[in-house]
N, C-alpha and C positions, 0 to 999 in steps of 0.2 A: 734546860734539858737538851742536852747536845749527842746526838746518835754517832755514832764513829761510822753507819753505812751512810747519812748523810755527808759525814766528812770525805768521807773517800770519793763520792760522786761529786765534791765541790758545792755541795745546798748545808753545810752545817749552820752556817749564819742564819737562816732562811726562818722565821717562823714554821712554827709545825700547823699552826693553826690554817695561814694560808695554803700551805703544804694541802692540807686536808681536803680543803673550799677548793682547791686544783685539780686535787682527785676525783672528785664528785661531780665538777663540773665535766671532765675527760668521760668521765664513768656514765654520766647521761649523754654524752654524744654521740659515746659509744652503743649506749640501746638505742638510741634514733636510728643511727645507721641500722643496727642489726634488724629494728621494726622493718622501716624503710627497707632493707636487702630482701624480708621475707616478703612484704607483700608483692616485692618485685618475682621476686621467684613463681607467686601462685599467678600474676598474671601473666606471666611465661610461659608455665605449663596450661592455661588455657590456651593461649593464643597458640600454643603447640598442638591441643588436643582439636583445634578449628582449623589449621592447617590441614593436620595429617588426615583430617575429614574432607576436607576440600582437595585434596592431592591425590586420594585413594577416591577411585568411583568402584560402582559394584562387582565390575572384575578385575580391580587391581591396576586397571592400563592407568598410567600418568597423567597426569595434567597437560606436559607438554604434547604427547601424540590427542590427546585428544583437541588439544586449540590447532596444532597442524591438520587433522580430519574435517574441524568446523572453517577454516581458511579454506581446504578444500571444494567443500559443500559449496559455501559463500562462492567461491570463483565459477560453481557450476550454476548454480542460482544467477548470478548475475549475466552468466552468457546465453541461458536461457529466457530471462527477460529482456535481452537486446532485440534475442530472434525470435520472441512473440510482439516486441514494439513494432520491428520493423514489418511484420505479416498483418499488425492490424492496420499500420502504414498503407499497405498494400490493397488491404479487402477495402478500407474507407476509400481510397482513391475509385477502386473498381465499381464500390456503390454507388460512388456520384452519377456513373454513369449507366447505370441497371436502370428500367424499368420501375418506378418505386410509386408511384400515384397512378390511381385508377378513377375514372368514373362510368358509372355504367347506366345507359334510360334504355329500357324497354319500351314500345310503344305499338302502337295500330296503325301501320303505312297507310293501308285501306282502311274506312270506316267497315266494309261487309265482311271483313276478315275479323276476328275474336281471337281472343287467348294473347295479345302483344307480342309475336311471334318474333318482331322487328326490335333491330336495337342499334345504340350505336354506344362504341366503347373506344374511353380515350386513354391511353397509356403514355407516363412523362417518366421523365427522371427527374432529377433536382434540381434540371436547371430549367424544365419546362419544357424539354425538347422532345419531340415521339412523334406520334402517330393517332388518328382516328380512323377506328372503323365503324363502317355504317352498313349493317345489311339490313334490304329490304323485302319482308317475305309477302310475295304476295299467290292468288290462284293459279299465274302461270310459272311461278318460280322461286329463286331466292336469289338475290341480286346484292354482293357483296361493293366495297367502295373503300376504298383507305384514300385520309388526305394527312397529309405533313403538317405538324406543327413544332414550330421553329419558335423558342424563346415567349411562349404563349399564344402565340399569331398563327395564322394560316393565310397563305397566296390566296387559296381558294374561298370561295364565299361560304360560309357553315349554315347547315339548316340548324331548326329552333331546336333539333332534339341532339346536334351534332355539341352545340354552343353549350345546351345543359350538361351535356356530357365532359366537357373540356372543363368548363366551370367546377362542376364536383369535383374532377384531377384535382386542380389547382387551387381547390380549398374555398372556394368564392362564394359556394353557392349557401343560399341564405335557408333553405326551405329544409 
């Protein structure tokens, strides 16, 4: 059985049978592709509908001015945390040197005198360095005293309530 449109294209020889098994096989490639094309298309128009969700904010401004607004922000962010590092730079240094340990003994210079009127108080800093004051109240007055303490030490010799005093600053005392 010889077709005359076969002949004219050059396949008259050709089985028809094979012919057929050609076509069929063209003809399911062809629906693969076409599968394959559509599911490509439905995840196109999602990945479009995720977009234009992500590119649209709630009043319309862009993606792009909105990551140039958040670079902004960020560049102000970060020059303000230099100039808070560097000020707490600043107050840590100044602390070292402030007043920051206290001890205080109240006592009875005089045994006839009541109410521990008398006291002495030791002020350091961090590094141990200040001062002690020692007032003594007694019937005919109130008799005030400061001695220097240098590095925990003193030149000066310390009474027992000056020594309590320094000790509690300095964390020592046991009581």
């Amino acid at each position: 059985m010889n077709s005359s449109i076969l002949d004219k294209v050059g396949l008259g020889g050709l089985d028809p049978g094979f012919l057929l098994i050609g076509m069929a096989i063209v003809f399911v490639i062809l629906l693969i592709i076409i599968v394959m094309l559509i599911v490509q298309i439905q995840n196109t128009k999602k990945l479009r509908k995720r977009l234009d969700k992500f590119l649209v904010g709630k009043d319309g401004a862009s993606l792009e001015q909105d990551i140039i607004a958040l670079c902004e922000d960020n560049k102000f962010l970060k020059i303000d945390t230099d100039k808070n590092k560097k000020n707490i730079d600043i107050l840590f240094q100044k602390m070292q040197c402030t007043y920051q340990k206290m001890g205080l003994i109240k006592y009875d210079a005089f045994q006839q005198m009541g109410g521990q009127l008398s006291f002495s108080l030791a002020l350091l800093d961090e590094s141990d360095n200040g001062f002690i004051i020692n007032s003594v109240h007694s019937s005919d007055g109130c008799y005030s005293y400061t001695k220097e303490i240098v590095s925990g030490e003193s030149d000066v010799p310390l009474s027992t309530e000056e020594q309590k005093a320094l000790e509690i600053a300095m964390g020592k005392d046991q009581s």
